[in-house]
C-alpha positions in Angstrom: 24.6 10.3 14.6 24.5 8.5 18.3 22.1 11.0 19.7 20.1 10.8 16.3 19.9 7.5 16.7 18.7 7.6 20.5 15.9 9.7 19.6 15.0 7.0 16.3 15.0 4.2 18.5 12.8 6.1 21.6 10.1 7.2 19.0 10.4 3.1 17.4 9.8 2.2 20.6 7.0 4.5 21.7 4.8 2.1 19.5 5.7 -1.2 21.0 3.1 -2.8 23.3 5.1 -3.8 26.4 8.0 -1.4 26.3 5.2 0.8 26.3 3.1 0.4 29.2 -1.1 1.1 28.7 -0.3 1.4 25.2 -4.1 0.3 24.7 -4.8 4.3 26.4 -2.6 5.9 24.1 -4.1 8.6 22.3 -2.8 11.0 19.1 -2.0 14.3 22.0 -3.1 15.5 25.0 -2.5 15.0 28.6 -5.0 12.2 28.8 -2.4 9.5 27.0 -2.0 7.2 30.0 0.6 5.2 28.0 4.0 5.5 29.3 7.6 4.3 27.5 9.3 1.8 30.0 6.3 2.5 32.6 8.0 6.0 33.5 8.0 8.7 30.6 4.6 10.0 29.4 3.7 9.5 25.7 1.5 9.7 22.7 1.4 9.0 19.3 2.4 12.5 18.7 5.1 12.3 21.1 6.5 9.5 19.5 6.4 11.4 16.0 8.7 14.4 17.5 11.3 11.7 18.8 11.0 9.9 15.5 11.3 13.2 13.5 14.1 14.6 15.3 16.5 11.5 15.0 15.5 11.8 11.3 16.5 15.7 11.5 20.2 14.6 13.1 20.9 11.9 10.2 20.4 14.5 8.1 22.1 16.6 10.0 25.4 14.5 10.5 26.4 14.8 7.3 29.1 17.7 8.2 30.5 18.8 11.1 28.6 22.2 11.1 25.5 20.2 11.1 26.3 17.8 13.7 27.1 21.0 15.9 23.8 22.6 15.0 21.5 19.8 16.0 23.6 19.1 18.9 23.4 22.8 20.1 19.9 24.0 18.5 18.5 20.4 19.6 20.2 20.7 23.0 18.3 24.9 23.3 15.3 23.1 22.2 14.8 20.6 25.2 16.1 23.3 27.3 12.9 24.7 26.4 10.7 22.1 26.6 11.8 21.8 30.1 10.9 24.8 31.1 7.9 24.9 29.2 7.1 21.6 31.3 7.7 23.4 34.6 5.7 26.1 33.8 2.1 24.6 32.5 -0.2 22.5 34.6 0.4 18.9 33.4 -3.6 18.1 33.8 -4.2 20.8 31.3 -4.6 21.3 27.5 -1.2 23.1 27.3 0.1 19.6 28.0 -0.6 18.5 24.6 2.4 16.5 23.7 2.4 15.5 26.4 4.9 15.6 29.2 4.7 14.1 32.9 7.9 15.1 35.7 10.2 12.2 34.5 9.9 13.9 30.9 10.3 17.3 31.9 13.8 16.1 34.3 14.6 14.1 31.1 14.4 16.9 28.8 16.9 19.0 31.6 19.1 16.2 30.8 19.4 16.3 27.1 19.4 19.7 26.7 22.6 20.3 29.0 23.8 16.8 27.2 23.4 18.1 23.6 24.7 21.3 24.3 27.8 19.8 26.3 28.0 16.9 23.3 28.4 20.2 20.9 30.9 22.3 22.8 33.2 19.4 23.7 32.8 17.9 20.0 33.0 21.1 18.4 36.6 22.6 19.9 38.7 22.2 17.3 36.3 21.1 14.7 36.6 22.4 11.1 33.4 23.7 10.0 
């Protein structure tokens, strides 16, 4: 539910003028948001709906074990993903549509390997 609620408060915050700098630039998607939450990670109004969506998808989640361990592993492959996916497209292009900048795509490293280590050290011994 932590993680869940991590990802609730980041897309909450998205919208907030001052946490999120050039928030007047923001757009819907693409690469040309210029907004950025706390002046470093790269956002847009979709953006902030993923985050928002996902911590909705692990409350819902958390309600059993099994599905605590699912979004913690299947969330966790997810950003693994999205990191690569990050590494791989040009930034200043439309395949940047969510979109990402470096400090996302690092971030997203982080979670993944997080989630997925959150999931294996919370899930030894679990009953499912």
């Amino acid at each position: 539910m932590f993680v869940a609620l991590v990802f609730l408060l980041v897309g909450l915050l998205g919208f907030v003028p001052g946490i999120t700098s050039d928030f007047d630039s923001m757009t819907f998607a693409g690469h040309h948001s210029s907004a950025e939450l706390f002046g470093i990670f790269e956002v847009s109004v979709l953006h902030n709906i993923v985050h928002l969506l996902f911590g909705i998808a692990g409350f819902l989640l958390a309600r059993s074990v099994r599905g605590s361990l699912m979004f913690l592993f299947v969330g966790g492959a997810i950003y693994l993903v999205l990191w690569l996916y990050g590494l791989l497209i040009d930034l200043d292009s439309a395949a940047n549509f969510v979109p990402v900048n470096n400090a996302d795509n690092w971030l997203h490293l982080v979670l993944g390997v997080g989630m997925i280590g959150l999931g294996a050290i919370f899930g030894r011994g679990a009953k499912r």
